[in-house]
SEPA-292959 format. One record per residue (C-alpha): residue in three letters; x, y, z. Coordinates in steps of 0.25 Angstrom, whole numbers. Example, Ala and Ser with C-alpha at 12.3 -4.5 7.8 and 13.67 -1.06 7.14 Angstrom:
BEGIN
<residuo: ALA; xx: 49; yy: -18; zz: 31>
<residuo: SER; xx: 55; yy: -4; zz: 29>
This chain:
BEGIN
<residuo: UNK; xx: 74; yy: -262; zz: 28>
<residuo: UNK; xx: 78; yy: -263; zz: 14>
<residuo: UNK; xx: 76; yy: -251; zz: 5>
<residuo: UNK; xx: 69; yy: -252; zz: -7>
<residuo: UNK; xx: 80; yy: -246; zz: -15>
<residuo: UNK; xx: 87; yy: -259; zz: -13>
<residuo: UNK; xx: 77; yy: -266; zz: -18>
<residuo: UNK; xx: 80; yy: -275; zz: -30>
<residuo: UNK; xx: 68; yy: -287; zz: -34>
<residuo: UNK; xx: 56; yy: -294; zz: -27>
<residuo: UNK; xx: 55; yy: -310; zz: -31>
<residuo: UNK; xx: 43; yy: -317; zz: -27>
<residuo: UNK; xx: 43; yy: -332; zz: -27>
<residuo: UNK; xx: 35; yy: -344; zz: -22>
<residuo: UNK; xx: 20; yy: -344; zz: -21>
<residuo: UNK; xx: 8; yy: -351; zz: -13>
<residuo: UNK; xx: 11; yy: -351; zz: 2>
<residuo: UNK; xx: 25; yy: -345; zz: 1>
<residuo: UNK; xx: 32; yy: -333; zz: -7>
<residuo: UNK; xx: 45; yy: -328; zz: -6>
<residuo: UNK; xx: 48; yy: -312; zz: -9>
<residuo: UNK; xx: 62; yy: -311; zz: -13>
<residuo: UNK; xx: 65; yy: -296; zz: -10>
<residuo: UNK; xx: 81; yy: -293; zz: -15>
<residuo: UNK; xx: 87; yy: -277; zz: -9>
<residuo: UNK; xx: 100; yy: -275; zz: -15>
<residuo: UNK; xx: 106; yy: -280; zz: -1>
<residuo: UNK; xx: 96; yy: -290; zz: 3>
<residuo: UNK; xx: 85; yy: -301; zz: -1>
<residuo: UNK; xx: 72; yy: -301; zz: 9>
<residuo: UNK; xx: 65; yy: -314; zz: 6>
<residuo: UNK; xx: 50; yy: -313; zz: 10>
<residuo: UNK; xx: 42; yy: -325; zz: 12>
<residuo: UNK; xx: 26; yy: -326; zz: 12>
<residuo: UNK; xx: 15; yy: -328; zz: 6>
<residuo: UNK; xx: 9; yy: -317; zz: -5>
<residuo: UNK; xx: 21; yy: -308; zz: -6>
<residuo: UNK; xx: 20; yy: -303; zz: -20>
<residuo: UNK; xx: 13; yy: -292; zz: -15>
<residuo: UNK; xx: 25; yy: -288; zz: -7>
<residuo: UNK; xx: 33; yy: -291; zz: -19>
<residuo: UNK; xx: 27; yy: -280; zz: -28>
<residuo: UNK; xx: 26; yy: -270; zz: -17>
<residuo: UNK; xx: 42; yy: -272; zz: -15>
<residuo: UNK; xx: 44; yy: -270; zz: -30>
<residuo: UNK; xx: 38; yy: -258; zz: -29>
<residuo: UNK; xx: 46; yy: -254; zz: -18>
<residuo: UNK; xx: 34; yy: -252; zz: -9>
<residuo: UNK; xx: 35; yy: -262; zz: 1>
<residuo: UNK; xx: 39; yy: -254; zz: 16>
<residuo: UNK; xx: 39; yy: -266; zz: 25>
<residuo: UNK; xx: 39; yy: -282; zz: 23>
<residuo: UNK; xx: 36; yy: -290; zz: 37>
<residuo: UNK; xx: 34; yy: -305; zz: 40>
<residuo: UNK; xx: 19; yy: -308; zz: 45>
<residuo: UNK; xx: 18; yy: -313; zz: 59>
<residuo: UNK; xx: 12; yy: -326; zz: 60>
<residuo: UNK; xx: 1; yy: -322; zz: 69>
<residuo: UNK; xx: -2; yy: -311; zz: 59>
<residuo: UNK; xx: -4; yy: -319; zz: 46>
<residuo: UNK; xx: -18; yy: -321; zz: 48>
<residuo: UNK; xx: -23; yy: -308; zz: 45>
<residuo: UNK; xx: -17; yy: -304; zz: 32>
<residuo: UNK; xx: -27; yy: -307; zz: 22>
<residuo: UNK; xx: -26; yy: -316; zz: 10>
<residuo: UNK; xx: -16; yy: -312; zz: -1>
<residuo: UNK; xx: -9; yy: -303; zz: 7>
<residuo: UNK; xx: 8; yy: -305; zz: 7>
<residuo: UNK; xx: 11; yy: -313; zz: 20>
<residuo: UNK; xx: 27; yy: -313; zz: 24>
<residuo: UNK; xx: 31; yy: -325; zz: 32>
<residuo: UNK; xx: 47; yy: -323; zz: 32>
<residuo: UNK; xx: 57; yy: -311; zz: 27>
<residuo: UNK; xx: 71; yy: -313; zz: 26>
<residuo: UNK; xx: 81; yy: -303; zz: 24>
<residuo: UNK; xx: 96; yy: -307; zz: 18>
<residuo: UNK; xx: 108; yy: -300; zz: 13>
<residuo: UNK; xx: 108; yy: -302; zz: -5>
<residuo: UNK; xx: 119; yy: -310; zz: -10>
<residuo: UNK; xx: 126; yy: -298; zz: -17>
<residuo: UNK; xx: 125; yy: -289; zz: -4>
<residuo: UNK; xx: 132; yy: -302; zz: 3>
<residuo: UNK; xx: 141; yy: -301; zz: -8>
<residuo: UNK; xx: 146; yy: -288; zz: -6>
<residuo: UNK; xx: 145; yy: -288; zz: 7>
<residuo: UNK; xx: 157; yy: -299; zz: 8>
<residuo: UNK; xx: 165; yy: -292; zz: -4>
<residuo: UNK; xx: 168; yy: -280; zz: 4>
């Protein structure tokens, strides 16, 4: 659960079969990898987006074409926040 107050920038990269969603809180990076994901990129920057989940396997064949798809989200501490951290 990271508020959307902490929220700082979205960066989309890659294309074809794989994307990246970069997602940096003031505290943390959330790295979403997946197919479509630009749509989930624009709800975040509105500040919008309630819940992110990774898809089941099994589950995958029912969302329609075009639709985002997330295969792996992984949650880390930022750099500055690891900084601090170890300063005090």
């Amino acid at each position: 659960m990271l508020p959307h107050d902490q929220f700082m920038f979205a960066e989309l990269t890659g294309g074809g079969d794989g994307q990246t969603l970069r997602l940096v809180f003031a505290a943390h990076e959330v790295s979403v990898h997946g197919h479509q994901l630009r749509r989930i990129e624009t709800v975040m920057q509105r500040l919008e987006l309630s819940q992110l989940a990774k898809l089941p396997k099994h589950q995958r064949n029912l969302i329609t074409e075009g639709q985002p798809v997330i295969l792996e989200i992984t949650v880390t501490e930022s750099r500055e926040a690891e900084k601090e951290t170890k300063e005090t």
